[in-house]
LODREN-592399 format. One line per 4 residues: number of its first residue (from 1); their letters; for each residue z, y, x of N, C-alpha, C, O, CB. Coordinates in steps of 0.02 Angstrom, whole numbers, plus 50000, padded with zeros to 5 digits. Glycine has a CB too. Layout:
N
NUM	A	Z,Y,X,Z,Y,X,Z,Y,X,Z,Y,X,Z,Y,X; ...
//
This chain:
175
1	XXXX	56408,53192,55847,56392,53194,55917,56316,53204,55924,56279,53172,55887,56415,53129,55952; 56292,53244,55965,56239,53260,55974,56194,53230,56028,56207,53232,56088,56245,53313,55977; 56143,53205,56001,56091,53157,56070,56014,53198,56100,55986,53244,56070,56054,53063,56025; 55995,53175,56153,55965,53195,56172,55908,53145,56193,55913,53102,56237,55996,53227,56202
5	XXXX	55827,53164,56138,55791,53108,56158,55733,53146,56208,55705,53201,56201,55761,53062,56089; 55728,53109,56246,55671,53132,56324,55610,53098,56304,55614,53037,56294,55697,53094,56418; 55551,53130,56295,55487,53106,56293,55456,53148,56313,55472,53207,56319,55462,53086,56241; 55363,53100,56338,55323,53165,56384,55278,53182,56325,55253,53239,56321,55272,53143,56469
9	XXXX	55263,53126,56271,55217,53167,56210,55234,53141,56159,55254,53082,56156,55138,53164,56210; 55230,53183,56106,55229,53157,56036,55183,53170,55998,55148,53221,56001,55274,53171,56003; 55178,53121,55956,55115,53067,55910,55138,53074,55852,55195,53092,55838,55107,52977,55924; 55085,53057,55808,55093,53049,55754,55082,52954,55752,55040,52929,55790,55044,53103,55713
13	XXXX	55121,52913,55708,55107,52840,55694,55052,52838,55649,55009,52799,55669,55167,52801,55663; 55034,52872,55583,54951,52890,55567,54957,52945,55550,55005,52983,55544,54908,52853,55512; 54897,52948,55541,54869,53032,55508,54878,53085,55586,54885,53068,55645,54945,53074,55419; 54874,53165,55549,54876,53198,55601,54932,53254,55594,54935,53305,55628,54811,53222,55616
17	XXXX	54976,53235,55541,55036,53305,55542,55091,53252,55561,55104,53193,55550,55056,53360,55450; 55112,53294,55587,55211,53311,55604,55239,53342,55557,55222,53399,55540,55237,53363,55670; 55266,53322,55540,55314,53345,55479,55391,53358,55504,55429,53316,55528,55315,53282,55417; 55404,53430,55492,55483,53429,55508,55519,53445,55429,55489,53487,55396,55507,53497,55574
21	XXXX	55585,53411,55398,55596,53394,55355,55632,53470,55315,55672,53508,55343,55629,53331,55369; 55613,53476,55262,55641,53553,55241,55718,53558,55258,55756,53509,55261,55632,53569,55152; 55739,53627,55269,55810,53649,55280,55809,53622,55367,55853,53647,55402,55878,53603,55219; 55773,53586,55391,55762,53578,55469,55732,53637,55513,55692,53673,55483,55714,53520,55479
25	XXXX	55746,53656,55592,55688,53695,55609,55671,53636,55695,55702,53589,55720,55715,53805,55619; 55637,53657,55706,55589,53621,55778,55604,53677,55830,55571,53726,55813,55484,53611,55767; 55643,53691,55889,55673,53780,55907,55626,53728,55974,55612,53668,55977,55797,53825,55911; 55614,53790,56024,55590,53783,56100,55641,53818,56127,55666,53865,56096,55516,53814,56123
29	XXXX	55661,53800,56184,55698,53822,56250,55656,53868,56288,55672,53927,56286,55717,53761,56298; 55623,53856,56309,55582,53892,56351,55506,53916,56348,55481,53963,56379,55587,53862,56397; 55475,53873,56304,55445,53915,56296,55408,53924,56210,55408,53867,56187,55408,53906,56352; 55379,53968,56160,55392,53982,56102,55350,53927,56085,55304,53904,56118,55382,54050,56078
33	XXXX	55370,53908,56029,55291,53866,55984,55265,53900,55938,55301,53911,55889,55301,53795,55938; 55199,53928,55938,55166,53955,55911,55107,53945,55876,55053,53932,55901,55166,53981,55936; 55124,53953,55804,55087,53913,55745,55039,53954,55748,55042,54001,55787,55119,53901,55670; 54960,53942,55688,54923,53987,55683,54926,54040,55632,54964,54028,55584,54877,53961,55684
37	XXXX	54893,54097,55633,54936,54149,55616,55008,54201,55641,55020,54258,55621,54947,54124,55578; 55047,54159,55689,55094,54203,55687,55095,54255,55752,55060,54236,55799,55153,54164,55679; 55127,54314,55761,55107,54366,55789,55117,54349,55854,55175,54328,55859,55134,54424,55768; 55096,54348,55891,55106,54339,55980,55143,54393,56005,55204,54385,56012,55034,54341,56027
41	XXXX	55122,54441,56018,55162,54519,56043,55092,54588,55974,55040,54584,55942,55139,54539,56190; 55142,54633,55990,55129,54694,55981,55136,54757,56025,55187,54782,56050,55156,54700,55937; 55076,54773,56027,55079,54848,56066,55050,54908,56051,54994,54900,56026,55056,54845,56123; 55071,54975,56057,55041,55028,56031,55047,55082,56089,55085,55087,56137,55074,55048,55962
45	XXXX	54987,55123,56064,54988,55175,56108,54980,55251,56082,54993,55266,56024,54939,55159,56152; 54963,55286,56120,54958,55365,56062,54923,55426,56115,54906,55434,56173,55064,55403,56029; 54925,55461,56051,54905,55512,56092,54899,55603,56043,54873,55612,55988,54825,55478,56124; 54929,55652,56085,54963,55699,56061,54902,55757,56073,54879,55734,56125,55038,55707,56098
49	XXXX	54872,55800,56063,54829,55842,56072,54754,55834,56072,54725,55794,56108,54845,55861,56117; 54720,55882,56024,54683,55891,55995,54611,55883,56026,54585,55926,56062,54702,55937,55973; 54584,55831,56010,54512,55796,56043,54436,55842,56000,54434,55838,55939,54512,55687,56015; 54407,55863,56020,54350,55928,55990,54293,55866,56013,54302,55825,56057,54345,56033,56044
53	XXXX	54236,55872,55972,54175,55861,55985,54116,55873,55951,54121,55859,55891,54174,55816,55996; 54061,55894,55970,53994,55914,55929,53956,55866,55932,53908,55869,55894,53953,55971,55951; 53964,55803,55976,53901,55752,56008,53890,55718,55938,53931,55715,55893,53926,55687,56083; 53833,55695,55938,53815,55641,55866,53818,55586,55898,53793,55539,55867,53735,55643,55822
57	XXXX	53849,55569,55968,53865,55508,55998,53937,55482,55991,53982,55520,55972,53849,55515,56065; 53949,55416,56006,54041,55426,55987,54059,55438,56052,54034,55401,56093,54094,55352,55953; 54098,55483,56073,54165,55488,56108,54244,55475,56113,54280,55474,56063,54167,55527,56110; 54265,55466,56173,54329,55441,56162,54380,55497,56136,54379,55556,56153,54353,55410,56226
61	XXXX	54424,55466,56091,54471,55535,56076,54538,55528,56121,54581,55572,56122,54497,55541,55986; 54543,55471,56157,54602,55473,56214,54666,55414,56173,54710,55387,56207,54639,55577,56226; 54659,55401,56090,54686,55358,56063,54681,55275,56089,54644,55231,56068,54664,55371,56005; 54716,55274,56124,54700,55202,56147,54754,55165,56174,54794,55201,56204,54649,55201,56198
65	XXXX	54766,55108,56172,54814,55052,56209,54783,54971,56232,54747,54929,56204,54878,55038,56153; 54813,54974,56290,54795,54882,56355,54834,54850,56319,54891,54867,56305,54828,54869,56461; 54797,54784,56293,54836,54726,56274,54814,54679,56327,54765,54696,56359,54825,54699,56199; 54846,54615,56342,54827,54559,56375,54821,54517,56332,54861,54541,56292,54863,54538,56422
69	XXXX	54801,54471,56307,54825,54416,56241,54830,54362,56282,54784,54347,56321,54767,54398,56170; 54890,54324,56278,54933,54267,56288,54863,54208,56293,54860,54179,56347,54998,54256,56216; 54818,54193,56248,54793,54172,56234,54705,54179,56235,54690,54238,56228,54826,54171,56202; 54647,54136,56241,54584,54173,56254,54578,54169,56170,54545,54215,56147,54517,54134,56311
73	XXXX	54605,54123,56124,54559,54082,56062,54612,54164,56024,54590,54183,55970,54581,53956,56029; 54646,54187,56038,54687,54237,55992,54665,54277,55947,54608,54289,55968,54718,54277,56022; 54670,54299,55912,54624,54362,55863,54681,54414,55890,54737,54394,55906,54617,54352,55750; 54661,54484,55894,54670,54550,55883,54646,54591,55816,54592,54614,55796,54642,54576,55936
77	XXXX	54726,54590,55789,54732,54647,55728,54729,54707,55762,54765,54713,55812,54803,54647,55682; 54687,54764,55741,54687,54835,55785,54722,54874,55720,54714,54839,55670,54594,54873,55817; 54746,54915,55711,54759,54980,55669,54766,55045,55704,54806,55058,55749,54821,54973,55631; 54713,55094,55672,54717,55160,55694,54749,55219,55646,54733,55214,55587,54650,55175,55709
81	XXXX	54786,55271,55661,54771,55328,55620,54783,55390,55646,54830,55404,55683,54802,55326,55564; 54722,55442,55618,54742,55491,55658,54718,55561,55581,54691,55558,55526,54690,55487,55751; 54753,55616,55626,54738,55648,55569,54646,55699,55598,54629,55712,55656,54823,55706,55546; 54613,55712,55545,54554,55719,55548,54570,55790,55521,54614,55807,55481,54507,55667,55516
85	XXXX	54502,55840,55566,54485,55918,55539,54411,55926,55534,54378,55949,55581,54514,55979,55592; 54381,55905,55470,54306,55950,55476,54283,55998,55500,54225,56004,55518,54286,55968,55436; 54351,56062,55507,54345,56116,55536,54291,56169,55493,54292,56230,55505,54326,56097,55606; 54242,56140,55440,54221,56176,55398,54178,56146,55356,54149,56095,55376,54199,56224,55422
89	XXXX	54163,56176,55273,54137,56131,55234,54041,56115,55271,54001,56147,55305,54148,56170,55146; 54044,56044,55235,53985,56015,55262,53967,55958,55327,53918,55922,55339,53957,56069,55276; 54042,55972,55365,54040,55941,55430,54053,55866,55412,54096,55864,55369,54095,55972,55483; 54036,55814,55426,54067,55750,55446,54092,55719,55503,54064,55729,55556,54036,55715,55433
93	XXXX	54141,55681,55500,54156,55645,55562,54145,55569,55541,54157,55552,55483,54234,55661,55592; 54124,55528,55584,54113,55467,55578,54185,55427,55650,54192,55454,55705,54013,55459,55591; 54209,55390,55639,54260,55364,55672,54227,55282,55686,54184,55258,55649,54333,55373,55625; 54250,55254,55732,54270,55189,55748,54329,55164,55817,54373,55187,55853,54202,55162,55759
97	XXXX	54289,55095,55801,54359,55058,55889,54299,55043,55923,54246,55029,55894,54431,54958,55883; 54309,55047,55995,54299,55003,56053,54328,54952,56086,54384,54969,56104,54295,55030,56089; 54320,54917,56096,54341,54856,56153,54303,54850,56206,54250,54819,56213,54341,54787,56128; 54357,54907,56270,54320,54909,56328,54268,54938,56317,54278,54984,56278,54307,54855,56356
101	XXXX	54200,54931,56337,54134,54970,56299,54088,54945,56261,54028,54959,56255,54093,54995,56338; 54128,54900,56230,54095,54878,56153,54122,54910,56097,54182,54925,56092,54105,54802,56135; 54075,54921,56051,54093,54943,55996,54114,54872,55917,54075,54841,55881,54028,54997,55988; 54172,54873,55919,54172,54817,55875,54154,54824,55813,54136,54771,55788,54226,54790,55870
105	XXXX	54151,54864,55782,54127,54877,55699,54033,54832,55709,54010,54785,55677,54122,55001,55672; 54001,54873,55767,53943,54845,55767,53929,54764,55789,53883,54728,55771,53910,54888,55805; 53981,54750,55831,53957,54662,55836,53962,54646,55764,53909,54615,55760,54016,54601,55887; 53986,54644,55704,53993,54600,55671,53947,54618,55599,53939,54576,55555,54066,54590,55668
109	XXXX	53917,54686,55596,53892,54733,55567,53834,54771,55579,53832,54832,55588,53928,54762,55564; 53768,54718,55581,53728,54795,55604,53715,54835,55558,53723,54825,55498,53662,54793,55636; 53686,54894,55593,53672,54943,55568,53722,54990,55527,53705,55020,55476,53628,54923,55539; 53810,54994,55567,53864,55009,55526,53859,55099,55571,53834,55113,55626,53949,54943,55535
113	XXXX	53888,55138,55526,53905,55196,55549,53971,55207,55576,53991,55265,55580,53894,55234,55505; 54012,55152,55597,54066,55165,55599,54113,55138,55561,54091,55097,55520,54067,55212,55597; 54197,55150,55558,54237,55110,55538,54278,55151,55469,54311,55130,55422,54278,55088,55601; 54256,55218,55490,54306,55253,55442,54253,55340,55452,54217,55348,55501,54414,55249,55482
117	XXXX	54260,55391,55398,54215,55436,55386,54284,55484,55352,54333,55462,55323,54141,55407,55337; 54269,55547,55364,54276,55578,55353,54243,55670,55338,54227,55707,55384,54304,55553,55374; 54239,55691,55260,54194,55749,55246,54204,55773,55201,54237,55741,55160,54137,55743,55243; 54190,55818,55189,54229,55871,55128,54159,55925,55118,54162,55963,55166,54321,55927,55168
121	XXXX	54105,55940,55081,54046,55969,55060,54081,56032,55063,54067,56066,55112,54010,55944,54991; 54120,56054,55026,54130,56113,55004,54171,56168,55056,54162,56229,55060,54164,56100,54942; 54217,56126,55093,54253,56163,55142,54284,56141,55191,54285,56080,55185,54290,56194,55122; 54312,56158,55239,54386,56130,55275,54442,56118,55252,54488,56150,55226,54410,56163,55314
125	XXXX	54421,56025,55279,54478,55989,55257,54518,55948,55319,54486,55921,55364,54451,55939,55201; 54595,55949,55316,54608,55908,55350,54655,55863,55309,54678,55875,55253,54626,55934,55406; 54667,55794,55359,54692,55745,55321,54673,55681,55385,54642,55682,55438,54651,55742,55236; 54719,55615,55339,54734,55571,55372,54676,55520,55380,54634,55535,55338,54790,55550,55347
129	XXXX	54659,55481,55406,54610,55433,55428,54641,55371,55443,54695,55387,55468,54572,55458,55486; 54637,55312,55443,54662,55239,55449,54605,55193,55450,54572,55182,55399,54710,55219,55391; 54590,55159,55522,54562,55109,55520,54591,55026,55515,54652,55014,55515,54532,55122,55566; 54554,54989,55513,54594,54919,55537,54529,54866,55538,54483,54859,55497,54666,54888,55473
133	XXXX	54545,54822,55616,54484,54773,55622,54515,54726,55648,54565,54734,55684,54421,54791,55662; 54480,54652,55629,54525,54582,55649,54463,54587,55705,54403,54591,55692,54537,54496,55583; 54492,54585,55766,54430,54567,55830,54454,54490,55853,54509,54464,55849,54435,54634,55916; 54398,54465,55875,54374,54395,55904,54372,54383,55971,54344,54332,55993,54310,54380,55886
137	XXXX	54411,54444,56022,54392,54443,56095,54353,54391,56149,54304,54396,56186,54446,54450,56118; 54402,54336,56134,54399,54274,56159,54395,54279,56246,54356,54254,56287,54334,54238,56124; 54460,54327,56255,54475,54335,56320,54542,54333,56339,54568,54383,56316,54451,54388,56341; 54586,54296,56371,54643,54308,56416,54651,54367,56457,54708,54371,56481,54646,54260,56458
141	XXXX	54613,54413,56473,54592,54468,56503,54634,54526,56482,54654,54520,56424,54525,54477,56489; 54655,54584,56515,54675,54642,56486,54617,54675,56433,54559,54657,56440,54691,54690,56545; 54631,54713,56388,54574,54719,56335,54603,54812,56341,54660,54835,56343,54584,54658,56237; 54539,54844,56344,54546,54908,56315,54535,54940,56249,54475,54950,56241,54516,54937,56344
145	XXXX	54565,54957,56207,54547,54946,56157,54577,55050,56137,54626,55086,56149,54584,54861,56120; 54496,55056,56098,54497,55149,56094,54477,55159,56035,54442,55119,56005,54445,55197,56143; 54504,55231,56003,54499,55260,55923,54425,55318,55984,54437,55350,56035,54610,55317,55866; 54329,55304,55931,54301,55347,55969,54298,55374,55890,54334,55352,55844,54235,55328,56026
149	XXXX	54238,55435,55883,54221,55483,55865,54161,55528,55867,54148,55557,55920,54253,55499,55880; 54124,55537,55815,54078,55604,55840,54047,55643,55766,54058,55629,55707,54001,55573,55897; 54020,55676,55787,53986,55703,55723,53934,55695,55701,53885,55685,55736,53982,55753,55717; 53931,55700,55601,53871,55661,55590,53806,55739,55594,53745,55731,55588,53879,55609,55497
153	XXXX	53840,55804,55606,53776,55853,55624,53783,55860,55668,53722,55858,55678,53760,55910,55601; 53806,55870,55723,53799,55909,55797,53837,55980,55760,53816,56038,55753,53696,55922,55836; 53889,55954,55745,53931,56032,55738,54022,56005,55751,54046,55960,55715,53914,56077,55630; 54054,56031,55793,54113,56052,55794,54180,55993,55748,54201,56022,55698,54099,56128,55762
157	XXXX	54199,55953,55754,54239,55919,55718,54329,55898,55773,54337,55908,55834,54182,55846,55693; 54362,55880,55741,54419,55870,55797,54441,55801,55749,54414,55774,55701,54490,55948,55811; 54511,55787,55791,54544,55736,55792,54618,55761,55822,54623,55806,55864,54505,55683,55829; 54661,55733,55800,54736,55753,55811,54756,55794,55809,54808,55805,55841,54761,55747,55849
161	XXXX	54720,55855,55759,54727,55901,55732,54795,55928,55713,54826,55878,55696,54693,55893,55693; 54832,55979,55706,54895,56008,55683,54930,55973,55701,54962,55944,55657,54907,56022,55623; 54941,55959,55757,54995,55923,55819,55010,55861,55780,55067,55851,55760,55079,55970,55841; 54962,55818,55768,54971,55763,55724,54970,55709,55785,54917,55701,55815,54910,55754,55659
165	XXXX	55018,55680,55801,54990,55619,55841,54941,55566,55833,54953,55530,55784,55031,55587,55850; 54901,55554,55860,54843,55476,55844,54875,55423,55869,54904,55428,55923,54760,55472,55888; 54876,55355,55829,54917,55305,55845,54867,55259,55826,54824,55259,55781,54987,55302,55813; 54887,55205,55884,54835,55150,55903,54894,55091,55897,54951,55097,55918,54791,55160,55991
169	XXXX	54866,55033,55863,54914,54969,55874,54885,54909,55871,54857,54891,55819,54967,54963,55827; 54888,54864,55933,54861,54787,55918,54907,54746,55928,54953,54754,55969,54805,54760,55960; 54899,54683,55879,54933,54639,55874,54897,54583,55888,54837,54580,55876,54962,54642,55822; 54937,54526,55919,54897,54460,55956,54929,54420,55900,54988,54409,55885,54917,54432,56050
173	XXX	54852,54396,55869,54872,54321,55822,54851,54258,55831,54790,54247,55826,54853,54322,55757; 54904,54194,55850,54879,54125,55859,54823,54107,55810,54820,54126,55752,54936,54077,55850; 54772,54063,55843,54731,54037,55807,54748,53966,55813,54716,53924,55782,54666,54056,55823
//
């Protein structure tokens, strides 16, 4: 027969863990319990056609997705990838993320070029690119979060090259 005990808090008698006993689980009704580490939501976004730029500034390549996080204390896992075109030997592209109009590689990094590089001396190359950054938001807020871009000469480089889609994904993790 199954009972039902009603309380407004639970304690520990000493120390500071709760212990639930192996082969046991602790389930919520309504609403989840969420340990640290485990994933809150996931969301991704994308983007299909070919982003060009000469600026030695970063620009947006249109790769981007709105998260809200459940939480202000949450971390954001970001992962990017897109496919990259030097468009000819010698060119570089330098890649990173934004949050909103921060650049996160640089809060945590000065003096960084970015998150991910791509260059080929000898010729035109294309190929895949993959970033990934644990961000610290420390906002409940909708978050914009963007794959930018530019070149390291002032010459001609792209992004989502040969109908490659660019794919953006953040994940909300309890702290």
């Amino acid at each position: 027969m199954a009972s039902t005990l009603k309380i407004n808090n639970l304690d520990t008698a000493s120390g500071s863990t709760i212990t639930i006993p192996t082969g046991k689980t602790l389930k919520a009704t309504d609403t989840p319990i969420v340990g640290t580490g485990n994933i809150i939501q996931v969301v991704q976004g994308h983007a299909l056609g070919s982003a060009l730029t000469s600026s030695g500034s970063y620009v947006a390549s249109g790769i981007d997705v709105d998260i809200t996080p459940k939480y202000a204390s949450s971390k954001i896992l970001i992962q990017a990838t897109t496919a990259a075109d030097n468009e000819a030997g010698g060119r570089q592209i330098y890649m990173t993320l934004y949050r909103d109009s921060t650049r996160v590689d640089s809060t945590y990094v000065s003096g960084s070029y970015g998150l991910g590089t791509f260059w080929n001396g000898a010729g035109r190359t294309i190929g895949n690119v993959s970033m990934h950054f644990l961000d610290s938001p420390n906002s409940a807020s909708q978050l914009h979060y963007e794959v930018y871009f530019r070149s390291a000469n002032s010459q001609q480089v792209e992004l989502n090259t040969q109908t490659v889609a660019g794919v953006i994904m953040c994940m909300e993790i309890a702290q």
